[in-house]
C-alpha positions in Angstrom: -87.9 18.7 -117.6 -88.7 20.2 -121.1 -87.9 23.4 -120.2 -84.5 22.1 -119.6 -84.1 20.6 -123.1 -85.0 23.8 -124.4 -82.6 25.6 -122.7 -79.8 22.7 -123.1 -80.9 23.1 -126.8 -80.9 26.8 -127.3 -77.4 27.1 -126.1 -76.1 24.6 -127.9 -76.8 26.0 -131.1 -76.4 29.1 -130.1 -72.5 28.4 -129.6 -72.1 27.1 -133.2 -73.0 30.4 -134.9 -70.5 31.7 -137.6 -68.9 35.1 -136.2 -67.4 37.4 -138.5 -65.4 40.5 -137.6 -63.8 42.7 -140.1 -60.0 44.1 -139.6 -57.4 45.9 -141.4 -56.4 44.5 -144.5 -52.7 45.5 -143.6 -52.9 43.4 -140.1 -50.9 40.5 -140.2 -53.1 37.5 -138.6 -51.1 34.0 -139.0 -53.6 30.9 -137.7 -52.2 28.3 -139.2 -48.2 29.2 -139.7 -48.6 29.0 -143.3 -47.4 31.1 -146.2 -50.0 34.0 -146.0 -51.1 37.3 -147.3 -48.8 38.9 -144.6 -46.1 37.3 -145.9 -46.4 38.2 -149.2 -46.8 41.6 -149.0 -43.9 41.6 -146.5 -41.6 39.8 -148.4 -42.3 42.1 -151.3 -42.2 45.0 -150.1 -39.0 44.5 -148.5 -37.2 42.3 -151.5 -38.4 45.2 -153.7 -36.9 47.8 -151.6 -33.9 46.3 -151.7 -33.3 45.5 -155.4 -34.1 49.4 -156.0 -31.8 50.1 -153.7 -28.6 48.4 -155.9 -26.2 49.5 -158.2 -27.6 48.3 -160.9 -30.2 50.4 -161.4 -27.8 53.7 -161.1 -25.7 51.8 -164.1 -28.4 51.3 -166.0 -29.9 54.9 -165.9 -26.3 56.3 -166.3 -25.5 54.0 -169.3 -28.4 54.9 -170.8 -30.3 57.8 -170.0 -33.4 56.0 -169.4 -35.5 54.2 -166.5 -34.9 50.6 -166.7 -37.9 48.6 -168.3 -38.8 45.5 -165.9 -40.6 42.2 -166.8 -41.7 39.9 -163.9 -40.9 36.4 -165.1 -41.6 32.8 -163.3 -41.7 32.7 -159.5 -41.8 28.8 -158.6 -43.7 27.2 -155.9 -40.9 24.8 -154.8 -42.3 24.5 -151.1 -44.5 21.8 -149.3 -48.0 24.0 -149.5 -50.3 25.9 -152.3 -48.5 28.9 -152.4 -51.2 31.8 -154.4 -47.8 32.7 -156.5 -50.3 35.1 -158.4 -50.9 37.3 -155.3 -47.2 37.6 -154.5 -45.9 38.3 -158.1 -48.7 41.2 -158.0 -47.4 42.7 -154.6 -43.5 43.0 -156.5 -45.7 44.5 -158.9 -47.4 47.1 -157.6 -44.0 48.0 -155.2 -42.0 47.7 -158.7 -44.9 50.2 -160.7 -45.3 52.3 -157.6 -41.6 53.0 -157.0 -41.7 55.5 -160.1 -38.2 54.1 -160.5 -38.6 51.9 -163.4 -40.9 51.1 -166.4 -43.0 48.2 -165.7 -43.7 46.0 -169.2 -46.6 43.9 -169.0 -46.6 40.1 -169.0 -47.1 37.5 -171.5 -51.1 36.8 -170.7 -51.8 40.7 -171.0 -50.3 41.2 -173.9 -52.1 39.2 -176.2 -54.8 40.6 -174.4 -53.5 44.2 -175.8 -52.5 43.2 -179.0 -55.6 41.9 -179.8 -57.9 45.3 -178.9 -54.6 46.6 -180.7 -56.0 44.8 -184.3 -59.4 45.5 -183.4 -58.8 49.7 -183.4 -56.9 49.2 -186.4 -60.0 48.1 -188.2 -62.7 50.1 -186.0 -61.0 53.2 -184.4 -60.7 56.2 -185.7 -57.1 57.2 -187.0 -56.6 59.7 -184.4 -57.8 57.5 -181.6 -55.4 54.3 -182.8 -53.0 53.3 -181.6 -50.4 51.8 -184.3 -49.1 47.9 -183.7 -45.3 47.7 -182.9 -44.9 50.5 -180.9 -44.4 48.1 -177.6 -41.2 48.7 -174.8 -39.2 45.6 -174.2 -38.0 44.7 -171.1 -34.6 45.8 -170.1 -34.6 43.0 -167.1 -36.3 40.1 -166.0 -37.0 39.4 -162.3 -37.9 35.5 -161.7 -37.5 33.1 -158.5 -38.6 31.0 -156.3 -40.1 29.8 -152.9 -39.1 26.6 -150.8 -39.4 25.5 -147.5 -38.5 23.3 -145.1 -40.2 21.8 -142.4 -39.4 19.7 -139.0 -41.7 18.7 -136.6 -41.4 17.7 -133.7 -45.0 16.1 -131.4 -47.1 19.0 -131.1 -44.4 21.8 -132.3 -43.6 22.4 -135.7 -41.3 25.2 -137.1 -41.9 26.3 -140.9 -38.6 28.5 -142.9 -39.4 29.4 -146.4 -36.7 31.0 -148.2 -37.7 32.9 -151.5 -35.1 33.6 -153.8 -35.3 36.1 -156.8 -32.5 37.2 -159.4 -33.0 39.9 -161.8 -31.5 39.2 -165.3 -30.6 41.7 -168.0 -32.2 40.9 -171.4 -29.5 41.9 -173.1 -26.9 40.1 -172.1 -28.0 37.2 -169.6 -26.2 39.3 -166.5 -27.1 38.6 -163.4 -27.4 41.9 -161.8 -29.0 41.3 -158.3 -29.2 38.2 -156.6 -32.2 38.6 -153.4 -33.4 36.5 -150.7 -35.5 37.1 -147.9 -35.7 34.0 -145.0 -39.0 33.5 -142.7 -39.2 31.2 -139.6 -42.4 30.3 -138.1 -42.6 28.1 -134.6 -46.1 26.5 -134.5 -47.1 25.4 -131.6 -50.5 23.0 -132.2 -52.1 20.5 -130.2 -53.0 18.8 -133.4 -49.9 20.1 -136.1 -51.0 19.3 -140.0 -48.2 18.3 -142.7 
């Protein structure tokens, strides 16, 4: 009889072990129908694409002989879940940066992060190594946005849209040069669905 407990025992714990089994980071895995990093990256890459892809851009260069100089502003959360708005503003990042099609000026927070090593050099770099205060680009355009949602469930089946919106603004004159929006509908299907 005790060898049974044993045995009873043994697998039972040996069923609630932790597994762990690395994949691609680029693989798009969705367990709970949630905003995730798939979708971020996805909606990025694609709402990026597509402001690139505008006039505007072809104006600008034209008008002025330059790249454009682009600021990302506030992205709100405006949907029914915790939304990591930090990951998704650095995906349009990195697809803004990487496109080599415009000049990327760096946000608020990292700028008093630069101006301050700025006043340190000027008191404890050398004069060929400094690098002089008011030399900074300004942004030509400011991208900003949102994210909502909107849910209906039904018993056990529940189907998520999120709809992010972004507008890119001109600095100069308030102009609303490119209006994007990219849709995404889940259908979760859940024996036990969460709110």
């Amino acid at each position: 009889m005790k060898i049974w407990v044993v045995i009873f025992a043994v697998l039972l714990f040996s069923g609630c072990g932790t597994s762990v089994e690395r994949v691609d980071s680029d693989s798009t895995i969705d367990l709970s129908g949630a905003w995730n990093d798939s979708d971020s990256r996805l909606v990025a890459q694609e709402m990026i694409q597509d402001v690139l892809s505008r006039p505007w851009i072809t104006d600008f260069t034209t008008r002025s002989g330059e790249r454009p100089a682009v600021i990302v502003g506030t992205v709100r959360n405006l949907s029914h879940e915790h939304i990591n708005l930090k990951t998704f503003v650095a995906d349009m990042e990195r697809e803004l940066v990487n496109s080599g099609r415009v000049d990327f000026v760096a946000s608020k927070d990292e700028r008093g992060e630069i101006r301050d090593e700025r006043l340190d050099q000027d008191l404890n770099a050398r004069d060929d190594t400094r690098n002089a205060a008011g030399q900074e680009l300004g942004a030509d355009f400011m991208l900003s946005g949102q994210i909502n949602t909107i849910i209906d469930a039904e018993g056990k089946q529940q189907v998520r849209f999120y709809q992010v919106d972004l507008t890119l603004i001109s600095m100069a004159d308030n102009r609303k040069v490119w209006l994007g929006q990219k849709k995404i509908k889940k259908l979760i299907k859940n024996p036990s669905i969460r709110y």
